[in-house]
C-alpha positions as CSV (number, residue, x, y, z in Angstrom):
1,X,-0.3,22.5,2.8
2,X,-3.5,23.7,3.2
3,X,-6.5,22.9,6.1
4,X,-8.2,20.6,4.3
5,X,-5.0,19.0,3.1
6,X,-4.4,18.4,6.2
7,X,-7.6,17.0,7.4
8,X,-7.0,14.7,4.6
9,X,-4.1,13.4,6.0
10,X,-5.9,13.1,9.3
11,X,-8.7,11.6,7.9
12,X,-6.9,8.8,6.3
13,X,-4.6,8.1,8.9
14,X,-7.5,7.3,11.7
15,X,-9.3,5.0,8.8
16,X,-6.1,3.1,7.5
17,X,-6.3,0.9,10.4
18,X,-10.0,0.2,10.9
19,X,-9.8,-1.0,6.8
20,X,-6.5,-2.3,7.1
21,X,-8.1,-4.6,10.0
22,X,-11.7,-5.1,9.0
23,X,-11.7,-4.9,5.2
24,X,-14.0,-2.6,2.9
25,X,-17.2,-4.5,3.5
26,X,-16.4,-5.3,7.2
27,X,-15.7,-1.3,7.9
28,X,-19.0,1.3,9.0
29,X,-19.6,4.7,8.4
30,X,-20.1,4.4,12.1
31,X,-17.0,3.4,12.9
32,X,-14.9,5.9,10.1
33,X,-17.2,8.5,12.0
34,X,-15.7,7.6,15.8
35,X,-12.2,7.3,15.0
36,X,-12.3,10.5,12.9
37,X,-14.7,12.6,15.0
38,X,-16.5,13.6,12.0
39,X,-19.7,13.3,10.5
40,X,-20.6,11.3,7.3
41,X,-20.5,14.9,5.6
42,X,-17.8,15.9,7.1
43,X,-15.5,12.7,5.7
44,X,-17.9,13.5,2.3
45,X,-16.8,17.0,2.4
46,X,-12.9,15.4,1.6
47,X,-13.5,11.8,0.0
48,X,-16.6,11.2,-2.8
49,X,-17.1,8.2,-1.5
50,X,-16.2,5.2,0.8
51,X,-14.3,3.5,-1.6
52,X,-12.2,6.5,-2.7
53,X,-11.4,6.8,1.4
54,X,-10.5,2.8,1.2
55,X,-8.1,3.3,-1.7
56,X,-6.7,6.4,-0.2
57,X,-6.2,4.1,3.1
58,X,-4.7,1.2,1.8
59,X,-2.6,3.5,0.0
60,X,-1.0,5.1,3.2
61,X,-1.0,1.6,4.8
62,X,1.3,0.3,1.7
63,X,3.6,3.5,1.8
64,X,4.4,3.3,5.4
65,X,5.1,-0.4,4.9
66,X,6.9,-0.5,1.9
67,X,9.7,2.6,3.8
68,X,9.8,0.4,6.2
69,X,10.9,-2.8,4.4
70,X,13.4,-1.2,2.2
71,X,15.4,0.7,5.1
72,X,19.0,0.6,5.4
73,X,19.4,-2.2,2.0
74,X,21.4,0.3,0.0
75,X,23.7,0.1,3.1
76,X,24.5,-3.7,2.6
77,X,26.9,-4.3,-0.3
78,X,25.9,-7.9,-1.5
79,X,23.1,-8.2,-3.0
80,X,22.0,-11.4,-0.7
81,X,22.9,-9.7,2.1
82,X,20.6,-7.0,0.7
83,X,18.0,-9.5,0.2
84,X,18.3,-10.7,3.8
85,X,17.9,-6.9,5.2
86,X,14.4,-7.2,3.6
87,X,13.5,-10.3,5.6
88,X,14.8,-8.8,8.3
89,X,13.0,-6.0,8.1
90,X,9.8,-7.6,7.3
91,X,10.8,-9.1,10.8
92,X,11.7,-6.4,12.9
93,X,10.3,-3.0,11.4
94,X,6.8,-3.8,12.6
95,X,6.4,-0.3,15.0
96,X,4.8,2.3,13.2
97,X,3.1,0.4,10.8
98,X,-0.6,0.5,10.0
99,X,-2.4,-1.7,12.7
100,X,-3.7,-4.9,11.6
101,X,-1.1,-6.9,9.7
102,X,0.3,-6.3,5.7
103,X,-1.9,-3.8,4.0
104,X,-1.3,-6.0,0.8
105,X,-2.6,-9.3,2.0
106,X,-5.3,-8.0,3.9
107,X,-6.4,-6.0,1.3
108,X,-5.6,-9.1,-2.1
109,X,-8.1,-11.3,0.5
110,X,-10.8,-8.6,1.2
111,X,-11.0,-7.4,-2.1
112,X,-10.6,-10.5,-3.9
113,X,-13.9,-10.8,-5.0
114,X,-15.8,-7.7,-4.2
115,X,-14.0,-4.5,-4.8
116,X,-12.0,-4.1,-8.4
117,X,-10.4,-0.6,-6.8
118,X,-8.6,-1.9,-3.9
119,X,-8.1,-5.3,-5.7
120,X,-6.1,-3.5,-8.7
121,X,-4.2,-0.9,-5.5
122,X,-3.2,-4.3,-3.6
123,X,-2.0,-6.2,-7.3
124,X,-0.2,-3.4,-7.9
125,X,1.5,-2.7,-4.8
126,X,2.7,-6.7,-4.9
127,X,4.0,-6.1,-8.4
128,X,6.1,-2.9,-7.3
129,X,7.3,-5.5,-4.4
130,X,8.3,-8.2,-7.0
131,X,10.0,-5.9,-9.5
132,X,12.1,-4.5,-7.0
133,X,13.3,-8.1,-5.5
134,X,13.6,-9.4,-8.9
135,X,16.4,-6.4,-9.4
136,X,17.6,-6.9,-6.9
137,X,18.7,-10.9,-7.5
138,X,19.3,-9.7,-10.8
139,X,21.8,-7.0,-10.0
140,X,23.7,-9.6,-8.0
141,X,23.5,-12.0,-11.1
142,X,25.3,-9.3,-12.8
143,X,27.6,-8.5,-10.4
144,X,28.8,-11.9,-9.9
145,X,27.5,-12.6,-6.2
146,X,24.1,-14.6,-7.1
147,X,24.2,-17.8,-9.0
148,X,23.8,-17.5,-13.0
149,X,21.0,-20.0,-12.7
150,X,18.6,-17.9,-10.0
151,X,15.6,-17.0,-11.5
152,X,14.6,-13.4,-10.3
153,X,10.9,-13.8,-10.5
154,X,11.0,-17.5,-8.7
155,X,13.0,-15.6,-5.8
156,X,11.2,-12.8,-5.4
157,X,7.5,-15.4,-5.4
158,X,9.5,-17.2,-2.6
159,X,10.6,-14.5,-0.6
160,X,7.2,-12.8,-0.5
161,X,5.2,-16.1,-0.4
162,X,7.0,-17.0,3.2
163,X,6.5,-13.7,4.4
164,X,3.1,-13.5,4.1
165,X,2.3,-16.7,4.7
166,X,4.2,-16.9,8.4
167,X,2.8,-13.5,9.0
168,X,-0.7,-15.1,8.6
169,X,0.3,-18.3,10.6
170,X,1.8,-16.2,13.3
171,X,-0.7,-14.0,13.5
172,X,-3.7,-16.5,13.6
173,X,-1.5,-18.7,16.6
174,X,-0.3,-15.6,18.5
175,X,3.3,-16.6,18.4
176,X,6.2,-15.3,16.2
177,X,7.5,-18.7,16.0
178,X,6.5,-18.6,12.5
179,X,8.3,-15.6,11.4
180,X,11.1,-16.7,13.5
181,X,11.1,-20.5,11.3
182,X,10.2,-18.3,8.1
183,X,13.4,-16.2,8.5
184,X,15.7,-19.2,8.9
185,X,14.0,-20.8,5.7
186,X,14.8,-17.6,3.9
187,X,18.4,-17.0,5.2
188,X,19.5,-20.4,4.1
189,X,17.6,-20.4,1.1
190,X,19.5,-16.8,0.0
191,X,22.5,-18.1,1.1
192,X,22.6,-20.9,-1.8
193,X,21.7,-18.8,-4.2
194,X,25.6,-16.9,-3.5
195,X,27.6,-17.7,-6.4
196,X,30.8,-18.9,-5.0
């Protein structure tokens, strides 16, 4: 890896958080400049242009967040119980992550309107999320372990849907209490979908 590879890296590392917590239109050159300790033309020098930095961020954001949320699942042999080791990592796998919350929903919300780059990066980093899920369930439909009549798609849209949402709730109240209520919803809801 070369120097300027590495700068790169370094680069988008110290800006992943300042996006990931104040969006594309919310974050200054200014503030990319501080937390980098370069200049505009020395960030310029490695990125064409704000957005290309942005995408490059949310990008390392998502990776570090999606390892982290499929860690140890291959180890559980059900495929609910492998479902369940998402939620729980969702829950507990939060060190090391990208400051500011999920890179996905922070970024769907900020980019909604304004920025077609990061909006497209966020969609599909949500569809990669629900294709996996859905294989999961669908896996365990073939296997025997989920219920013939789970819908893949409907389970993955609930799964994520919770997630997000308690992360925003517990986020905005400053408690975990609903990540802790979300997980409990989830559990019991994967646990009817086993095919007994």
């Amino acid at each position: 890896m070369t120097k300027g590879d590495l700068t790169r890296q370094r680069i988008v590392a110290e800006a992943a958080p300042i996006f990931n917590k104040r969006g594309f239109e919310g974050t200054s050159m200014s503030e990319l400049m501080s937390a980098t300790g370069l200049q505009k033309g020395g960030i310029y020098r490695h990125f064409k242009n704000k957005e290309e930095l942005a995408v490059a961020s949310f990008e390392h954001a998502w990776n570090l967040a999606a390892r982290q949320r499929w860690l140890e699942i291959d180890k559980k042999v059900s495929s609910v119980d492998q479902l369940k080791q998402f939620v729980a990592n969702f829950m507990e796998k939060r060190a090391g992550l990208v400051a500011g919350g999920c890179p996905v929903l922070n970024t769907a919300v900020d980019a909604d309107d304004g920025n077609p780059a990061l909006r497209e990066r966020a969609r599909s980093a949500l569809t990669l999320w629900i294709r996996r899920l859905s294989r999961t369930v669908r896996a365990g439909i073939t296997k025997g372990e989920i219920r013939q009549d789970a819908d893949p798609q409907q389970t993955a849209a609930v799964i994520i849907s919770v997630l997000e949402g308690a992360l925003m709730m517990s986020r905005l109240q400053g408690s975990e209490k609903p990540l802790e209520h979300a997980r409990a919803h989830l559990n019991k809801f994967l646990e009817s979908l086993r095919a007994y």
